[in-house]
N, C-alpha and C positions, 0 to 999 in steps of 0.2 A: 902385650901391646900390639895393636893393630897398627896399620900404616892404611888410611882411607884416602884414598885420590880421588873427588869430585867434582859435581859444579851443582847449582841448582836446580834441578832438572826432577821430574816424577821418580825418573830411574836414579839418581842418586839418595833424593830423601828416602828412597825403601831403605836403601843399607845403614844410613844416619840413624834413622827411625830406630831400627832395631839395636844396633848397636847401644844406644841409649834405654831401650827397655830392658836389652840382655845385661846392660852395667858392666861392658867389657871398657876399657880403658883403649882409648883411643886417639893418634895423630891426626889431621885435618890438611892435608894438600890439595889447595882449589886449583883445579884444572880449567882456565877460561875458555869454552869451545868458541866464545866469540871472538879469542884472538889465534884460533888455532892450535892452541896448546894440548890438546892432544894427540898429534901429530908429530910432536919434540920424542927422537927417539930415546931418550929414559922413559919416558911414557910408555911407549912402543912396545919397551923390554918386559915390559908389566902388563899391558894388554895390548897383546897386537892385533886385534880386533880395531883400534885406534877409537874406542867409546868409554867413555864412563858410564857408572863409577866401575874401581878396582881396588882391591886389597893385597898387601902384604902382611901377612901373620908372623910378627918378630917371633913366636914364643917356636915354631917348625918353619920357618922361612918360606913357608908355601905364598906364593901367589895367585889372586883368582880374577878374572874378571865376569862379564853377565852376571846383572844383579837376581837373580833366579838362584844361580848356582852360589853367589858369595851367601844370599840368604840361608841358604838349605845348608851352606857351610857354617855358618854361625851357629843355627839352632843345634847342629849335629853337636859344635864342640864344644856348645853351654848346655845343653840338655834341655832348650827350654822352649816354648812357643812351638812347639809341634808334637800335635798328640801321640799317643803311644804308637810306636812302631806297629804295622801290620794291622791295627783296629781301623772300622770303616771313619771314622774320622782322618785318621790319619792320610787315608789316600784320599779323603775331598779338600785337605790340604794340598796335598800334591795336584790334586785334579785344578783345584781354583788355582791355585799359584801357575800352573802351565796356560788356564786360560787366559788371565793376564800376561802373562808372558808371549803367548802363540797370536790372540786376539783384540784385550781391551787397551795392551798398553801400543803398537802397534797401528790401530786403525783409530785410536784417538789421538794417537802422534801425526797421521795424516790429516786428520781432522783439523789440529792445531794450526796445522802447517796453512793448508788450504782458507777455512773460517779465520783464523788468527791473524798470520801473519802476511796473508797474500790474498785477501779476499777479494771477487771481481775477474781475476786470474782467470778464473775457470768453472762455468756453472754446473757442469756434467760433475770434478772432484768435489766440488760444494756438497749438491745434493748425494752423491754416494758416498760418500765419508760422514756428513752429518745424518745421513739415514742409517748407517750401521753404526753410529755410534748411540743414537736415540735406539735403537736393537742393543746393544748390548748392555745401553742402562736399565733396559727393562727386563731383561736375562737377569741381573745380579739384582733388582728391585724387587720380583719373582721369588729370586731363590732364598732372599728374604725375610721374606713374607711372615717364618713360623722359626727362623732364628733369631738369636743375638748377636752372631758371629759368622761366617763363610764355610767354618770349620769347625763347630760346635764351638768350642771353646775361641776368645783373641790370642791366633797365628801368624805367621809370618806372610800367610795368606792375604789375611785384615792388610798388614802392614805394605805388602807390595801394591793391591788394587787400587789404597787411598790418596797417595799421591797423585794417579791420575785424576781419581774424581774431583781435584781441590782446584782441576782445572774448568770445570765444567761451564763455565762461562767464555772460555775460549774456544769451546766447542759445541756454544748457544742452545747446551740443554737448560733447558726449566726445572731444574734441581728439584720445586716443589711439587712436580707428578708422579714422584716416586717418594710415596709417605715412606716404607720400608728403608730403604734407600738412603733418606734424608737422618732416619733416624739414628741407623747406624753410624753413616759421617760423623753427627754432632758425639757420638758415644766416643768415636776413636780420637775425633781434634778436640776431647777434652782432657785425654790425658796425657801427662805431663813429661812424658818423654817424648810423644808425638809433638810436642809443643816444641819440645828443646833441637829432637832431630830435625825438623820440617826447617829451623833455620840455619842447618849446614848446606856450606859452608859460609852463607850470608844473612844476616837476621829477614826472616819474611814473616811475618803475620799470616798464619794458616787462613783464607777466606772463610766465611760461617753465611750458612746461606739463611 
């Protein structure tokens, strides 16, 4: 049994996502960051990083936080959604999963912040956030291009990127200039674990562009 602490957020539905494709059996503790709550020290004791999401694994007691690292711990201890150890697959998993992690989840989080939630604010973060994030939709639109997948095969790769993309209107890309791009979305928000994680811990309707 897992013990999931999250809220609704890109970085919480990566670990929701998978958890529900990997069919591990799992508890649901929403963490409200709009009231604070993760700043309440039993939080704290669990990820002192003070962000969601985080896990507690009942079955070793281990606790994780950074949804990077809870991922790459999952797939390790189901054996699943990550290609074979050492094959070049397996490090364009690791390669795309660290790019979301170092870059698209990051600078589309400023993005959000700046276009979304503060717009007017400031036209210099405006245009540099929305200009690297139309960059790095067309980096993953590209790499596209002659896949089905980020990583050959659907990884936990797929599963971290897509969250952010489901935002892409709050960070006023035109979803429809990346046929690639667009294709793949509809391929991941059609299945049904993606359906069922995308609304932990609150029902949300995956957007469909």
């Amino acid at each position: 049994m897992i013990d999931l602490y999250t809220w609704g957020t890109p970085n919480g539905r990566k670990v929701s996502i998978a958890l529900e494709e990997m069919r591990l059996d799992y508890n649901v503790h929403p963490v409200d960051i709009a009231k604070d709550e993760q700043y309440e020290p039993s939080f704290l004791a669990i990820s002192p990083n003070n962000k969601i999401p985080a896990i507690v694994d009942q079955d070793t007691g281990l606790n994780l936080m950074e949804s990077g690292a809870i991922l790459l711990y999952l797939a390790n201890k189901t054996g699943t959604f990550m290609p074979k150890s050492g094959s070049e697959d397996y490090w364009r998993c690791i390669e795309w999963l660290m790019w979301q992690m170092g870059g698209f989840g990051p600078m589309l989080g400023q993005a959000n912040h700046f276009l979304h939630f503060n717009p007017g604010k400031s036209d210099y973060a405006e245009r540099r956030y929305g200009d690297e994030a139309e960059r790095l939709y067309d980096i993953l639109d590209q790499h596209l291009e002659e896949r089905e997948f980020v990583a050959g095969s659907y990884s936990i790769a797929d599963m971290a990127i897509f969250p952010w993309c489901a935002r892409w209107q709050w960070q006023n890309i035109d979803i429809d200039d990346f046929d690639n791009l667009k294709r793949w979305y509809h391929a991941i928000a059609a299945r049904p674990a993606v359906i069922k994680g995308y609304g932990i811990p609150n029902p949300e309707e995956i957007p469909l562009p």
